[in-house]
C-alpha positions as CSV (number, residue, x, y, z in Angstrom):
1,X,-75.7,-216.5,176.7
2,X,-77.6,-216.8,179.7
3,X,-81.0,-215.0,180.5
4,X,-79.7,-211.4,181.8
5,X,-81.4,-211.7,185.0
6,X,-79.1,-214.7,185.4
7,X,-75.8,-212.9,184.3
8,X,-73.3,-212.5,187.8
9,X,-71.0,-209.4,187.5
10,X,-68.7,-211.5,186.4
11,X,-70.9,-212.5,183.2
12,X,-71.9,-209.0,182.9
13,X,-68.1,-207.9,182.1
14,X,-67.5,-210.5,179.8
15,X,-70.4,-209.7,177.8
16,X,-69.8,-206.0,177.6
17,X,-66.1,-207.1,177.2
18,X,-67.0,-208.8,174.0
19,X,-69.6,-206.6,172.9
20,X,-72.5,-209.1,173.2
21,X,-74.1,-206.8,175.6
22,X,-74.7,-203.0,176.6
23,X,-75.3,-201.3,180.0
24,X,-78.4,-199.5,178.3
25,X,-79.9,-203.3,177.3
26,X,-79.1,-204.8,180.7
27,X,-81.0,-201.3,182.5
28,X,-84.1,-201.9,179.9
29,X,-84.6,-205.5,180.5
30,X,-84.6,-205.0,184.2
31,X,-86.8,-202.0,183.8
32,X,-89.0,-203.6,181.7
33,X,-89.2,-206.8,184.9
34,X,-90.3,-203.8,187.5
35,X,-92.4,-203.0,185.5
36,X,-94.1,-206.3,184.3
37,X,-94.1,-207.7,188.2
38,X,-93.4,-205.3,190.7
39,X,-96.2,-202.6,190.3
40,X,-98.1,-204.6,188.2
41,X,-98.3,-208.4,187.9
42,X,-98.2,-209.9,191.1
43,X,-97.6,-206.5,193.1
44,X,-94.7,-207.0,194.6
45,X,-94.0,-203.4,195.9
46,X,-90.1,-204.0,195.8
47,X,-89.7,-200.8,194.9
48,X,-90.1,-197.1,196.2
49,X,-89.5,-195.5,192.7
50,X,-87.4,-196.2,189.5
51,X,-84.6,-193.7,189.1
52,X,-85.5,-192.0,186.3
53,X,-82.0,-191.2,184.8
54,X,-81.2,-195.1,184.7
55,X,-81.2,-195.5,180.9
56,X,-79.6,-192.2,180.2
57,X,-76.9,-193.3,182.8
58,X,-76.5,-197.1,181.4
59,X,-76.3,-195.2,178.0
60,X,-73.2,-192.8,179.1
61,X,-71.6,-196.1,180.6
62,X,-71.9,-197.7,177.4
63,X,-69.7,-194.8,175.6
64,X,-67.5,-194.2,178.5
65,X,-66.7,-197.9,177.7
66,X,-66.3,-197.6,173.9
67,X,-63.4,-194.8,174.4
68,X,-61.7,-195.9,177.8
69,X,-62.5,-199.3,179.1
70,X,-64.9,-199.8,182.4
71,X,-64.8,-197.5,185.2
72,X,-64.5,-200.0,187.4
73,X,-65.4,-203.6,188.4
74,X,-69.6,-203.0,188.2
75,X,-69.1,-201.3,185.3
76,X,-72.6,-201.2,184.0
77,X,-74.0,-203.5,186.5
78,X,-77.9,-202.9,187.5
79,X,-77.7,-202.1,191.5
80,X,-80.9,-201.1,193.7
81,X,-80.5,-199.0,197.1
82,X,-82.6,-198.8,199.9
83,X,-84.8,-196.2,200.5
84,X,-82.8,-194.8,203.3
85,X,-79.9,-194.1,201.6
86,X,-79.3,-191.0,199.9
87,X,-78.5,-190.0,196.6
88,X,-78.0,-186.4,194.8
89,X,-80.7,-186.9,191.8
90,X,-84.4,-186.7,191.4
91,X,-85.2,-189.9,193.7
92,X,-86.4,-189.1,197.1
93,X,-84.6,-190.4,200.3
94,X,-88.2,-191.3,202.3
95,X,-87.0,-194.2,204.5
96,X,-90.4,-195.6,203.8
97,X,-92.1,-192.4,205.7
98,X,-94.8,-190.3,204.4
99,X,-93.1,-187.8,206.5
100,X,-89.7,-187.6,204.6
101,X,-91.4,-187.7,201.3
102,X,-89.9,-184.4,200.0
103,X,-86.8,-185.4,201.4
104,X,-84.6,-185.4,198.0
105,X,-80.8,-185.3,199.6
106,X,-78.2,-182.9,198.9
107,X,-75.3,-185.6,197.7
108,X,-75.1,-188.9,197.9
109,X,-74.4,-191.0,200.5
110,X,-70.5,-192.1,200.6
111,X,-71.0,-195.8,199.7
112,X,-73.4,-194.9,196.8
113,X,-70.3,-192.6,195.5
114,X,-68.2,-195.6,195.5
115,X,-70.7,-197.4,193.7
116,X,-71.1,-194.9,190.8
117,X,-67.3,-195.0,190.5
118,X,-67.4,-198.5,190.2
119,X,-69.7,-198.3,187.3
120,X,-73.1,-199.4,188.9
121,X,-76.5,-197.7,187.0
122,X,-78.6,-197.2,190.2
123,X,-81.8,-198.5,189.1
124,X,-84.2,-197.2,191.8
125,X,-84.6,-196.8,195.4
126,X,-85.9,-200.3,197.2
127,X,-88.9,-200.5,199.8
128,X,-88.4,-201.3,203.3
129,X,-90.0,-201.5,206.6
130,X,-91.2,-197.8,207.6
131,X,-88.2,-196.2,209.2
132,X,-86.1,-199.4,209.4
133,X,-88.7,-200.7,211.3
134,X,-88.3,-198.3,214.0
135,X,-92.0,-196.6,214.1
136,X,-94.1,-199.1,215.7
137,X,-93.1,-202.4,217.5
138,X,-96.0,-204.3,215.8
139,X,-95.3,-203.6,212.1
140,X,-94.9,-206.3,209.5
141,X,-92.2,-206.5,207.9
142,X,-91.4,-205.0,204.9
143,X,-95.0,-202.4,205.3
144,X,-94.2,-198.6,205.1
145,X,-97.0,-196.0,204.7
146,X,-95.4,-194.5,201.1
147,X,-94.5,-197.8,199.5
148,X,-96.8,-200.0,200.6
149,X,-96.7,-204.1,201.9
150,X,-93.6,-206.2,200.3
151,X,-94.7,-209.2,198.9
152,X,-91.9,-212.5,198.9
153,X,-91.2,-213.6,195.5
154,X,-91.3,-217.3,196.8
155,X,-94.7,-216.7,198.0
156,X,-97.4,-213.9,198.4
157,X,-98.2,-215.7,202.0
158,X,-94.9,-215.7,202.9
159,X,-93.1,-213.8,205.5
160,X,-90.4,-210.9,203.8
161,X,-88.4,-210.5,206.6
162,X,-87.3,-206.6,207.3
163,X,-86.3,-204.3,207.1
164,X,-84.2,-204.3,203.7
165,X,-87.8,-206.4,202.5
166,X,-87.4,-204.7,199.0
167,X,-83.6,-205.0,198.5
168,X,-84.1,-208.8,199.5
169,X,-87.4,-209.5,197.7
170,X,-85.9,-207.7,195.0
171,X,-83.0,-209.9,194.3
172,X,-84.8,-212.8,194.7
173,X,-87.2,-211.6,192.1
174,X,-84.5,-210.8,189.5
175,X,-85.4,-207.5,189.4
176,X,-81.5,-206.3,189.7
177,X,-78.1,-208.1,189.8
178,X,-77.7,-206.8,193.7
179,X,-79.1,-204.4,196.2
180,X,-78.1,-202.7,199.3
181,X,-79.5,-203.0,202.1
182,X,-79.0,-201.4,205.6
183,X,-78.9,-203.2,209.3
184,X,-79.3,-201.5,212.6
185,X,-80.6,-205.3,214.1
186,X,-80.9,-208.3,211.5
187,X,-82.1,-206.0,208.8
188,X,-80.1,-207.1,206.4
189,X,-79.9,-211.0,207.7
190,X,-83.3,-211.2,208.2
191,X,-84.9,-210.5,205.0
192,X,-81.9,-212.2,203.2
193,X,-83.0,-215.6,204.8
194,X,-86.6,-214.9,204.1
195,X,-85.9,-214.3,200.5
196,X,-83.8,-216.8,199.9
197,X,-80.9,-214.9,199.1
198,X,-77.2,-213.7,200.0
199,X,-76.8,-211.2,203.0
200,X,-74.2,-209.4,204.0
201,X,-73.8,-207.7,207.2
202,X,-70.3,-206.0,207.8
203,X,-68.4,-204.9,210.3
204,X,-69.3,-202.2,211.4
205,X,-66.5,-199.3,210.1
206,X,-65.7,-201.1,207.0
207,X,-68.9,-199.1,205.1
208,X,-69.5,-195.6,205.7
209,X,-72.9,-194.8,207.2
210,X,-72.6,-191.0,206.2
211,X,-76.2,-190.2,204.4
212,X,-77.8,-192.9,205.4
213,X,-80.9,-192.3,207.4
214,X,-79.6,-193.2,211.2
215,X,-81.1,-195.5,214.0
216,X,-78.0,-195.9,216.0
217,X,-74.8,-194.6,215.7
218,X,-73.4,-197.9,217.6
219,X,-75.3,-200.3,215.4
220,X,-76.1,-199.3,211.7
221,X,-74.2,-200.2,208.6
222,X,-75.3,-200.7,204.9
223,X,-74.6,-204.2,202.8
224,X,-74.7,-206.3,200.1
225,X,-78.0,-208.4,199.0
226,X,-77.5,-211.0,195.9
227,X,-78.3,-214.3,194.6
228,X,-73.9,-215.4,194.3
229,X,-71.9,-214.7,197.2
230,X,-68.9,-213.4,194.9
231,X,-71.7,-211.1,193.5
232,X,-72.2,-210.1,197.2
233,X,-68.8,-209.6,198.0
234,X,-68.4,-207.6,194.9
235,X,-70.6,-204.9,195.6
236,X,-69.6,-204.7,199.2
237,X,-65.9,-204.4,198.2
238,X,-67.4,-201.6,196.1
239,X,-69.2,-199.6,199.1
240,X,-65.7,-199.5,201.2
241,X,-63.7,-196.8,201.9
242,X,-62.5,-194.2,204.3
243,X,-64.5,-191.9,204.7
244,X,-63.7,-188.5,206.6
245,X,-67.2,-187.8,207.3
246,X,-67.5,-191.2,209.4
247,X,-65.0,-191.4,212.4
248,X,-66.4,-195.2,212.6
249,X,-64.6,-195.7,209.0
250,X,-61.2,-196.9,209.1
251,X,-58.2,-198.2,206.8
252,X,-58.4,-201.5,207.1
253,X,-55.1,-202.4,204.5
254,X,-55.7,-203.5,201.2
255,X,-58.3,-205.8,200.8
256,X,-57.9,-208.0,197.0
257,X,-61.0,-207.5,194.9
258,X,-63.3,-210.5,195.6
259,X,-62.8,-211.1,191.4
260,X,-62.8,-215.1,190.5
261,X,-59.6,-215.2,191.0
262,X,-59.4,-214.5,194.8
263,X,-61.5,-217.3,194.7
264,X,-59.8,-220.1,193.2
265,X,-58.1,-221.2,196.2
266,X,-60.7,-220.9,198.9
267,X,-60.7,-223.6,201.0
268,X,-62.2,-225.2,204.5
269,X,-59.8,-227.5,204.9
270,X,-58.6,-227.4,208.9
271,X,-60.5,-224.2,209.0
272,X,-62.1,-224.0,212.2
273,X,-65.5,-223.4,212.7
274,X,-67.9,-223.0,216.2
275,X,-70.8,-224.5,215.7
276,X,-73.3,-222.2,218.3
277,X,-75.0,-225.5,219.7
278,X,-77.2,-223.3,221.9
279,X,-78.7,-222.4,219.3
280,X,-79.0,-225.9,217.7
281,X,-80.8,-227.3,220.9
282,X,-83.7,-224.6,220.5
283,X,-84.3,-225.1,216.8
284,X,-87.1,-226.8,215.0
285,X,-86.8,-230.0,213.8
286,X,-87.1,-229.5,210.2
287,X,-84.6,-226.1,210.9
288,X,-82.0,-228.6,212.8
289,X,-81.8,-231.0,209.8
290,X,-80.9,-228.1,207.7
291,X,-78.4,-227.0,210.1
292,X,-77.0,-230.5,210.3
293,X,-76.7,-231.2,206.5
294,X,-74.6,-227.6,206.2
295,X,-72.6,-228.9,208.6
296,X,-71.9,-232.1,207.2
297,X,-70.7,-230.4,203.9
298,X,-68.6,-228.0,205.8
299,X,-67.1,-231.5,207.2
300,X,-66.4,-232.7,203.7
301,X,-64.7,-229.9,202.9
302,X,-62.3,-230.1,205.5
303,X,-63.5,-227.8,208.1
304,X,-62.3,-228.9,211.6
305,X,-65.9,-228.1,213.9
306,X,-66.4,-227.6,217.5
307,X,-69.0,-227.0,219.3
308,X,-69.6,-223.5,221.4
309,X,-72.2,-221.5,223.0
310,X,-71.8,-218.9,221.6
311,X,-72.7,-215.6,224.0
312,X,-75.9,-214.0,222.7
313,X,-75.6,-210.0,223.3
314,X,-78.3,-208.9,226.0
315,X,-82.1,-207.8,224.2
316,X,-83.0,-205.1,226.7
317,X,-79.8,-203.3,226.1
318,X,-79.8,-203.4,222.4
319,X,-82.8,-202.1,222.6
320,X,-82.1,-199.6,225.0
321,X,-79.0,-198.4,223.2
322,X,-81.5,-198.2,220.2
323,X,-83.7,-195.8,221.8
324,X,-81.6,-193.5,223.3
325,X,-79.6,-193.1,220.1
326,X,-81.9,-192.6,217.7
327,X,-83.4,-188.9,218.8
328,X,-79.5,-187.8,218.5
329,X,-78.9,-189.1,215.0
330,X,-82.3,-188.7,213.1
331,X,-82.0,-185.2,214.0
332,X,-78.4,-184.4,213.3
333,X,-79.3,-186.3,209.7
334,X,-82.5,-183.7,209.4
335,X,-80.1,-180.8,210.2
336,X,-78.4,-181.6,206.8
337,X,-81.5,-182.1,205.0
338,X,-83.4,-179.4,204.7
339,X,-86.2,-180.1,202.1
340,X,-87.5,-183.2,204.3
341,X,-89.0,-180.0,205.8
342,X,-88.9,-181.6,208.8
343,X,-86.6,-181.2,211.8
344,X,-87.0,-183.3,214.3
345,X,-88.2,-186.8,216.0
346,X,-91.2,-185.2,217.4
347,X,-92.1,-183.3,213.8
348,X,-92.3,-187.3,212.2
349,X,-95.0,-188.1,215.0
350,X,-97.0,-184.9,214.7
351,X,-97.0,-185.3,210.8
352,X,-98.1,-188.7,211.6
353,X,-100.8,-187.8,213.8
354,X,-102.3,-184.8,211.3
355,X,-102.1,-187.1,208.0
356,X,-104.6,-189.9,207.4
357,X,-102.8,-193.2,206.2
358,X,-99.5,-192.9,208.3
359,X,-100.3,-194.9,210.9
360,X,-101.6,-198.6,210.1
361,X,-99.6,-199.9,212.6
362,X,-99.1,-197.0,215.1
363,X,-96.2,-195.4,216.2
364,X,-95.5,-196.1,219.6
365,X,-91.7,-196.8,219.3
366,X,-90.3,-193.9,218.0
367,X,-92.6,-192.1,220.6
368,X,-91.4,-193.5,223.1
369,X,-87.7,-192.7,222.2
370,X,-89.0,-189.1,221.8
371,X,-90.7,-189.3,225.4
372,X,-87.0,-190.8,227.5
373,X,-84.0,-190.0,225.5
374,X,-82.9,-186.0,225.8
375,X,-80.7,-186.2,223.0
376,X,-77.8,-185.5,224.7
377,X,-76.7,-189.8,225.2
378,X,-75.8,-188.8,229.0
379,X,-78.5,-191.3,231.0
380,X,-77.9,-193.9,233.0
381,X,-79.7,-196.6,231.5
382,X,-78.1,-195.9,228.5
383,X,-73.9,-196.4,229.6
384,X,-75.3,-199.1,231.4
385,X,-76.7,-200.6,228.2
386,X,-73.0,-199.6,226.3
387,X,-71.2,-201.4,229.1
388,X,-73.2,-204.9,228.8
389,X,-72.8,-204.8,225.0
390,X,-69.4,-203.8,225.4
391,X,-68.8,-207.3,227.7
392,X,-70.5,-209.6,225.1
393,X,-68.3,-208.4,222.4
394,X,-65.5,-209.6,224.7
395,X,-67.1,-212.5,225.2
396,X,-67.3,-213.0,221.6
397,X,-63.5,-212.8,221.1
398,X,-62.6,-215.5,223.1
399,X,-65.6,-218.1,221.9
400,X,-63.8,-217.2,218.3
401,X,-60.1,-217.0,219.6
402,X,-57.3,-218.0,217.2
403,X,-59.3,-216.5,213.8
404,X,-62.1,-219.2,214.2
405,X,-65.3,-218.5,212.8
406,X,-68.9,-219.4,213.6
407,X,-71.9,-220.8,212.5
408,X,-75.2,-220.5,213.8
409,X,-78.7,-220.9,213.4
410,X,-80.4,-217.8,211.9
411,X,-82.9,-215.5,213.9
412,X,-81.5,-217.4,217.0
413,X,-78.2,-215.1,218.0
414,X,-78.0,-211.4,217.9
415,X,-74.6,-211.8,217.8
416,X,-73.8,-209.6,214.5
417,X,-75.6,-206.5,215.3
418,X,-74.5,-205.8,219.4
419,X,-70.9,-206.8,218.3
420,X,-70.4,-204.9,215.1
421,X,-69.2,-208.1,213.5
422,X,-69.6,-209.4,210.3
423,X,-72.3,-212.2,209.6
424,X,-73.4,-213.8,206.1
425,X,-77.0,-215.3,205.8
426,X,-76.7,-218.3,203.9
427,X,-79.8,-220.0,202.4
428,X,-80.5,-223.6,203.4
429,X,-83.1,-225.1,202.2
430,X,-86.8,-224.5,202.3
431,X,-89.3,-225.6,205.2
432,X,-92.6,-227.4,204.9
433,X,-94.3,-224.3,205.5
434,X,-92.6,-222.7,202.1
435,X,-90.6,-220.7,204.0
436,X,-86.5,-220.4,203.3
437,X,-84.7,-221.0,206.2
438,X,-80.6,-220.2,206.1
439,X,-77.8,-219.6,209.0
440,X,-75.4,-217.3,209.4
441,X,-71.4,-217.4,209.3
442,X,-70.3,-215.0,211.6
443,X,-66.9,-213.9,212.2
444,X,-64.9,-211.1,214.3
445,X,-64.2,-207.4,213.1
446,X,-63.3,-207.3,209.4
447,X,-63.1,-210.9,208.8
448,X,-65.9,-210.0,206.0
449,X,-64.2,-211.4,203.0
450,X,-62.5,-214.3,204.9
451,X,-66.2,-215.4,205.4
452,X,-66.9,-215.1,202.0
453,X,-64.4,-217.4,200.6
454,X,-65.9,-219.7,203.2
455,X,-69.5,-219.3,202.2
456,X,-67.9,-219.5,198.8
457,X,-67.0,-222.9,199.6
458,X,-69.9,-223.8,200.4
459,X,-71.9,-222.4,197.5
460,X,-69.5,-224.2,194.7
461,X,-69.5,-227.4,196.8
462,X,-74.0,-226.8,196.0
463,X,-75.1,-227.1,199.4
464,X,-76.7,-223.4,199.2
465,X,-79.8,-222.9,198.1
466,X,-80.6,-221.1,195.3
467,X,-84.3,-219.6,195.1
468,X,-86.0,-219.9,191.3
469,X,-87.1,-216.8,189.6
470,X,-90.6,-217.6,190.9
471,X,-92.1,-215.7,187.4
């Protein structure tokens, strides 16, 4: 068998099919990982905290299995959650924040319910950039004041992207079979393609945000982080549902688990695909070689490219959209929490303020959304900002007419987040700085797994690159 840090889910059910493997032995070997690497070792502060019910968890699995079969398709699969998503046990929901230290949630968040009942042992909660990176705009990614600085597994000098740092660095590490990560604004894509690793961004809608500690209500979602894209699209098909709680959540018919089998025929052949030259023209050198040999495999696999500029959704009013929200839903997500013992925007800054160690990097964003937005999402910059975003995702639609999807350069098209579409991050290659450099496939609303049997494609056809378990 192969090492267990190499095991897909896939592996992982045929092992505990054929009783060559338990939950409990897959939870202690990556246990026994964190604990060799991430808090000792090379430090790489991945994590926030281990949950400490893991092995007792992985050990009910194991006899839930012996008298009825797997609860679902992660049955017993190792899974690591951000640190601003809730869940109803003894780990904390801190986002990062000194602030929300105490902040242990009253549930847990919808897609971590559909998780558990697909079998996953949560093995801790995952580092990230303070607040999803909304403190302070000068913050390094993947720094927050309670966990400390996330180093890259591919190199301690190396940039980790943020602000899902930890679920990223994590699964490049081999410290879990996949993670979840959240994305208000390339959070999820961004540390994927420093890593090295599989990101998933989804449409917005497909995966409830309920318990999940907000930036904006237009913007956020939670997804998948892994080193296979069918591992990916396995856990995200896991996190789906309807949920009541989330008017953004809709039934979206029934989507066919993303098992081997819905698989087998994926294919590019006369698939079309925009190739965003725009973004091509502005890359570096060694990133447009990259870009060039991905595109040439896409070629031999029978993908029918054309090139597009693709419209890139206006900076000013993301971020203005951004700040105006954020006041309204961090404090309608305090409301329900109340042993963060805080209540609202302005309690985080003054706990900031009147506690040493908080404020490496400053805190001047989130300050200034306390200072101009009055909660109440009624000023006129803001429905100006809604009505430029809402033109670009119009814009969007045609540039992808006829169920086309795109490709694109990553870090160069904020496409994904303004829109609400889905993106993947696909690694590429590395750069001769040691950095990993990827592109995205992006596609329009709930096109998700469609673009997974493309990057699919791609992965079997080896022109993805896959990171080495760096120790």
């Amino acid at each position: 068998m192969k090492a267990l840090n190499e095991l897909s889910v896939q592996d992982i059910q045929v092992a505990l099919a054929k009783k060559k493997l338990s939950a409990l032995e897959l939870a202690r070997f990556y246990i026994g990982k964190i604990a060799e690497l991430d808090s000792a070792g090379p430090k790489l502060n991945t994590l926030l905290e281990l949950n400490p019910d893991a092995l007792d968890i992985a050990e009910s699995l194991d006899r839930e299995y012996a008298q009825q079969g797997p609860r679902g398709p992660l049955h017993g699969v190792p899974v690591l959650i951000k640190g601003n998503i809730d869940t109803g046990d003894k780990m904390r929901t801190s986002a990062g924040s000194r602030a929300l230290e105490n902040n242990f949630a009253p549930s847990d968040a919808f897609l971590v319910k559909m998780l558990r009942e697909s079998g996953a042992v949560i093995l801790g909660k995952a580092n990230l950039t303070e607040l999803a990176n909304f403190l302070a705009n000068g913050m390094r990614g993947g720094y927050s004041s309670l966990g400390g600085q996330v180093v890259n597994p591919l190199g301690a000098g190396l940039e980790v992207g943020g602000s899902s740092s930890g679920s990223a660095a994590a699964v490049s590490a081999g410290f879990c079979t996949a993670a979840v990560g959240t994305e208000t604004n390339g959070s999820i894509l961004h540390p994927a393609r420093r890593c090295g690793v599989i990101g998933i961004k989804p449409t917005k809608g497909l995966v409830s945000r309920t318990g999940i500690v907000p930036i904006s209500s237009s913007f956020d979602t939670a997804g998948p982080l892994a080193r296979r894209v069918q591992d990916a699209a396995m856990l995200l098909w896991s996190m789906i549902g309807d949920d009541p709680a989330d008017p953004a959540t809709r039934f979206t018919g029934d989507i066919p688990m993303p098992a081997p089998s819905y698989f087998w025929d994926a294919s590019l052949q006369g698939k079309k695909i925009a190739v965003d030259t725009l973004a091509a023209e502005n890359a570096s050198p060694e990133d447009a070689k990259l870009f060039e040999e991905l595109l040439a495999a896409m070629r031999d696999e029978g993908a029918e490219l054309y090139d597009v500029k693709l419209p890139a959704a206006d900076r000013e009013a993301v971020t203005a959209v951004e700040v105006y929200e954020i006041k309204r839903t961090m404090e309608a997500y305090l409301a329900g929490h109340p042993a963060a013992g805080i209540r609202t925007v302005s309690d985080i800054l003054r706990f900031n303020e009147e506690h040493e160690g908080c404020l490496k990097y400053g805190q001047e964003r989130l300050a200034e959304a306390d200072r101009v937005s009055s909660g109440r999402l009624n000023e006129a910059e803001y429905l100006r900002a809604l009505d430029v975003i809402r033109t670009s995702r119009a814009q969007i639609d045609d540039a992808l007419a006829g169920g086309a999807i795109a490709i694109a350069m990553c870090g160069h098209n904020n496409v994904p987040p303004a829109s609400g579409y889905p993106a993947i991050s696909l690694p590429s290659g590395r750069l001769p700085d040691g950095q990993a450099a990827a592109l995205n496939l992006i596609g329009t609303g709930f096109s998700d797994f469609e673009l997974c049997r493309a990057a699919y494609v791609l992965e079997r056809a080896g022109a993805l690159y896959k990171p080495p378990f760096a120790y």
